[in-house]
N, C-alpha and C positions, 0 to 999 in steps of 0.2 A: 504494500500500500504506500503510495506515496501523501508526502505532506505537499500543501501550497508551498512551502519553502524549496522542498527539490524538487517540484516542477518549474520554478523562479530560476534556480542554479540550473537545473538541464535548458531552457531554454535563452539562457543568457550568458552562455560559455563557461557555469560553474560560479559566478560572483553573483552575488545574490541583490539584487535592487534596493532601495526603500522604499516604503509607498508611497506614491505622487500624491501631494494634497489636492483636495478637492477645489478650496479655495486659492490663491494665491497671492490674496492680499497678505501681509504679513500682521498685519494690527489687527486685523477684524475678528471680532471673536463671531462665530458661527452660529452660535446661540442667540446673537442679537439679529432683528431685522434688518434688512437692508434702509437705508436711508435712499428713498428715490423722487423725492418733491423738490431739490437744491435747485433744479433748473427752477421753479416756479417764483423763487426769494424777489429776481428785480422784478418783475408783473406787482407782486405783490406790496412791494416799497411805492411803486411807481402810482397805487390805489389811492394807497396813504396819501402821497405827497399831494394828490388830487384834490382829496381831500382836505388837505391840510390847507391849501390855496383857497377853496370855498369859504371853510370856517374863517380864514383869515379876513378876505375879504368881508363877510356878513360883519365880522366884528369890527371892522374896520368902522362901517356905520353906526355903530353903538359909538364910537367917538365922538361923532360929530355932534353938537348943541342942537336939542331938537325936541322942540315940547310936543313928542307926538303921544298921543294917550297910552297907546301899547311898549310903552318903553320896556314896563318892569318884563310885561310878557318875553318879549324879546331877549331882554335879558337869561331869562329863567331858560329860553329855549337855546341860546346861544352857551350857555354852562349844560344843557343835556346834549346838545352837540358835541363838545370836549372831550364828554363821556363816554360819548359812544364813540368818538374817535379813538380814543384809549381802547378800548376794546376793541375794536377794528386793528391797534396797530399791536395791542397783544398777541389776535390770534394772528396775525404776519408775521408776527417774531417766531412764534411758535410752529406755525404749519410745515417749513419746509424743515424742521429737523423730526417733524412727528412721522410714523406708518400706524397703520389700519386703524382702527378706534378710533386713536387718537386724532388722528389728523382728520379721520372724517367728524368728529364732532370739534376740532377747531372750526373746519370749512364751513360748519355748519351757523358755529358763532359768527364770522368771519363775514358771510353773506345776513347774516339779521341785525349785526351791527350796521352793517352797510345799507339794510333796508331803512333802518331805523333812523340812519343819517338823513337820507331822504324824506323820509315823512317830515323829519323835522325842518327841512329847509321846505319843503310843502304848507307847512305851516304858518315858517318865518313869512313867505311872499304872501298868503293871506292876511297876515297883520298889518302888512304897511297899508 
């Protein structure tokens, strides 16, 4: 009966091989998932910064001297803006290093912050 070892030696002239890893990265432990969302990271800054430009400019208006009745509103909705911004740019931070679960329940925040930003500039243009 032969062992896997000298069927190794008989067909590799008697020197016995080691076994070729499976992976080849050298740092990757095997156990951990692959990381496959990194391509998505500038899309996702690029959301932000979109948004970051809107809030900026809406706030921009909240500077200017302006006895208009819905002030405080505006106010109140342009600090829920920030917020949901924050959150928007959390799950950004977060998505392209997440896999499965996680990253589908980032994406999931990710897109209802992002809704959420909208209503609220939906709202801000009904107030003026």
């Amino acid at each position: 009966m032969s062992t896997p070892t000298a069927l190794a030696e008989r067909e590799t002239g008697g020197a016995a091989q080691p076994p070729t890893p499976k992976h080849t990265e050298p740092f990757h432990n095997p156990s951990y998932p692959q990381r496959v969302h990194f391509h998505e990271r500038p899309q996702l800054e690029e959301i932000v910064r979109s948004w970051d430009a809107k809030i900026e400019e809406l706030g921009q208006t909240l500077a200017q001297p302006n006895s208009n009745q819905g002030q405080e509103a505006r106010h109140r909705l342009y600090h829920q803006m920030l917020g949901a911004r924050d959150q928007l740019a959390s799950a950004a931070r977060r998505m392209p290093l997440e896999t499965a679960a996680l990253y589908d329940e980032d994406h999931e925040l990710f897109h209802l912050a992002e809704a959420a930003l909208g209503r609220l500039v939906e709202q801000w243009a009904r107030s003026s």
